[in-house]
C-alpha positions in Angstrom: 21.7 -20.9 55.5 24.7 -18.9 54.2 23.1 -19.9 50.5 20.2 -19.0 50.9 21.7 -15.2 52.8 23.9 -14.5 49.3 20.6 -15.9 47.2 18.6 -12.8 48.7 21.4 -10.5 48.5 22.2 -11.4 44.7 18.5 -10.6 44.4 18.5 -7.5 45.9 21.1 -6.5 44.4 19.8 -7.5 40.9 16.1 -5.1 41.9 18.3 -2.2 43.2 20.3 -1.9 40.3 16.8 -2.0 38.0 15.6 0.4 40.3 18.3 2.6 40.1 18.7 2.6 36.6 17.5 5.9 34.1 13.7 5.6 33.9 12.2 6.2 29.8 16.4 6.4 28.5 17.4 3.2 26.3 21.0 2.2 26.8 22.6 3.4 23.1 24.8 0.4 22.9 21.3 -1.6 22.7 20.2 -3.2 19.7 17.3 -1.1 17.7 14.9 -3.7 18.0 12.6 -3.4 21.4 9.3 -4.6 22.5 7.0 -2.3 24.1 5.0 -4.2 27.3 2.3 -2.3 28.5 0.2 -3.1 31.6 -3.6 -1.9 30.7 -4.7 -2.5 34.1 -3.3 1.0 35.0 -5.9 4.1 35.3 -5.1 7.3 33.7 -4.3 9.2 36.3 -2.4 6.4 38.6 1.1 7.9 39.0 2.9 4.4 39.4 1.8 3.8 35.5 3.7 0.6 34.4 4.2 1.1 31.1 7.7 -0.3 29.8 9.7 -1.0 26.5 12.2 -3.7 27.4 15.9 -4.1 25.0 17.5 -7.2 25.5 17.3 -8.0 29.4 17.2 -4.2 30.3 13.3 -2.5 30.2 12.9 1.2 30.8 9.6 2.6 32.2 7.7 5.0 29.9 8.2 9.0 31.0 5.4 10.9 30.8 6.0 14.3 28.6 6.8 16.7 31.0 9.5 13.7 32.4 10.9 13.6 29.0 11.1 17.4 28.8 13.1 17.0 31.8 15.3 14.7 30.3 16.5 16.3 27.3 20.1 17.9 27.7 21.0 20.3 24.5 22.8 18.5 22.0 22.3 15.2 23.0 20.0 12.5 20.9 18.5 10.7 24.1 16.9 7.9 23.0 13.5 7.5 24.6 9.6 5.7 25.8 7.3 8.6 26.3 3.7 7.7 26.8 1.3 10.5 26.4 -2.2 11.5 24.6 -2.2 12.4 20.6 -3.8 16.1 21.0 -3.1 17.8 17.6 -0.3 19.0 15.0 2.1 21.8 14.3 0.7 22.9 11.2 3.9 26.0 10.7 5.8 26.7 14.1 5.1 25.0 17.3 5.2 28.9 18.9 2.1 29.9 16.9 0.3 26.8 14.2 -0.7 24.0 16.6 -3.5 22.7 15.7 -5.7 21.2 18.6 -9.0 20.2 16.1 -10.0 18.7 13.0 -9.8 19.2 10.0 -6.3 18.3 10.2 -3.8 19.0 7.2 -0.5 17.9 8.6 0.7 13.7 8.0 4.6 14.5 9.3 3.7 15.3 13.0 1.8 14.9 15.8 1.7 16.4 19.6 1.5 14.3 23.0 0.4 15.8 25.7 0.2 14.1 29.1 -4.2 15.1 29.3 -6.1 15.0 26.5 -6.5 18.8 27.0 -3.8 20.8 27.7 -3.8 23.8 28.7 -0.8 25.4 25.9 1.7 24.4 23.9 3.9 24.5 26.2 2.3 21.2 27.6 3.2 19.8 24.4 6.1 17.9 22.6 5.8 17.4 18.9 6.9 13.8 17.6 8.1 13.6 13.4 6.1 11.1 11.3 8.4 10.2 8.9 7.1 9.1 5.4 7.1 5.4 4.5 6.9 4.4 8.4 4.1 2.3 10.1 4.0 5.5 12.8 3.0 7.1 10.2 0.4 5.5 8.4 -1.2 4.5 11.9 -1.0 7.4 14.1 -1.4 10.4 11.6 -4.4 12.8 12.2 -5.2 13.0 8.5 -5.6 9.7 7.8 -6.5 8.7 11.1 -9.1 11.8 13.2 -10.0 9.1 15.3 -7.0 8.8 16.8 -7.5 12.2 18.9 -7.2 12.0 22.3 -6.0 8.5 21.7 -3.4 7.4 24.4 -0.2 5.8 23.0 3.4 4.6 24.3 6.2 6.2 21.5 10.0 5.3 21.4 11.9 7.4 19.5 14.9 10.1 20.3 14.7 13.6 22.4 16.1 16.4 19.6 14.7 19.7 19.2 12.1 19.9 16.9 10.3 22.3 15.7 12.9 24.4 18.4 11.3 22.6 21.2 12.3 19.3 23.2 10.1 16.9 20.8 10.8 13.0 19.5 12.1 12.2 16.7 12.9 9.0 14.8 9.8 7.4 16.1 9.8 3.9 15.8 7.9 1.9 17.8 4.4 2.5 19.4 1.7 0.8 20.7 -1.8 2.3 21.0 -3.3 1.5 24.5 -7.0 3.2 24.4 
């Protein structure tokens, strides 16, 4: 009896601390490599979304974009899972050149937005496409227009961009619809 008392209380311990632990922030000390584990079954608007990128034996739920908006503290690089819906590009400055339809001219960004039709910028957060990288070549809006509106899970860093809370150093995504 007393084994099987401390088996359940190792356990619980064991969900509480997952629980408890930072939701869409990857522990730094982590190695770069991560897998992305997404759980399709979830709706679009269901609030208990699943959607998690696992380092090691940690995994960290996906934020949504105002969650990691929330998260960003100035002058930190917060490493992040943000999933979201590809709704344009900052063409010049995220204040005044986003561009919400095609013709698209812009390969080195893209905006997420947590509905495929926000209702400002403000709604937004710009993630960098940086050249060479499979980000790029797959989620782009020049190469790719059919990928607007498309919803997608991005890891990458919180930094200002474009002066706003946006991701850079994308690296690993997954395309879910």
């Amino acid at each position: 009896m007393h084994r099987l008392v401390l088996f359940f209380f190792v356990g619980m311990l064991a969900v509480i601390g997952v629980a408890c632990s930072s939701p869409g922030v990857l522990d730094d000390d982590e190695p770069d490599t991560a897998e992305i584990i997404i759980d399709d079954t979830v709706t679009e608007n269901d609030t208990a979304a699943t959607d998690t990128m696992a380092a090691g034996d940690d995994s960290v739920a996906a934020v949504s974009v105002a969650e990691a908006q929330s998260l960003y503290v100035e002058g930190d690089a917060v490493p992040v899972v943000v999933c979201g819906y590809i709704v344009g590009t900052v063409k010049s400055s995220f204040a005044t050149g986003c561009n919400f339809a095609a013709p698209f001219s812009v390969e080195t960004n893209l905006l997420l937005a947590d509905s495929k039709e926000p209702a400002g910028n403000d709604e937004c957060m710009p993630v960098e496409l940086r050249k060479g990288t499979a980000i790029r070549d797959s989620l782009n809006l020049v190469s790719n227009p059919g990928m607007l509106g498309a919803k997608v899970v991005i890891g990458g860093v919180l930094q200002r961009y474009f002066k706003v809370v946006g991701i850079k150093s994308a690296s690993e995504f997954i395309v879910l619809d």
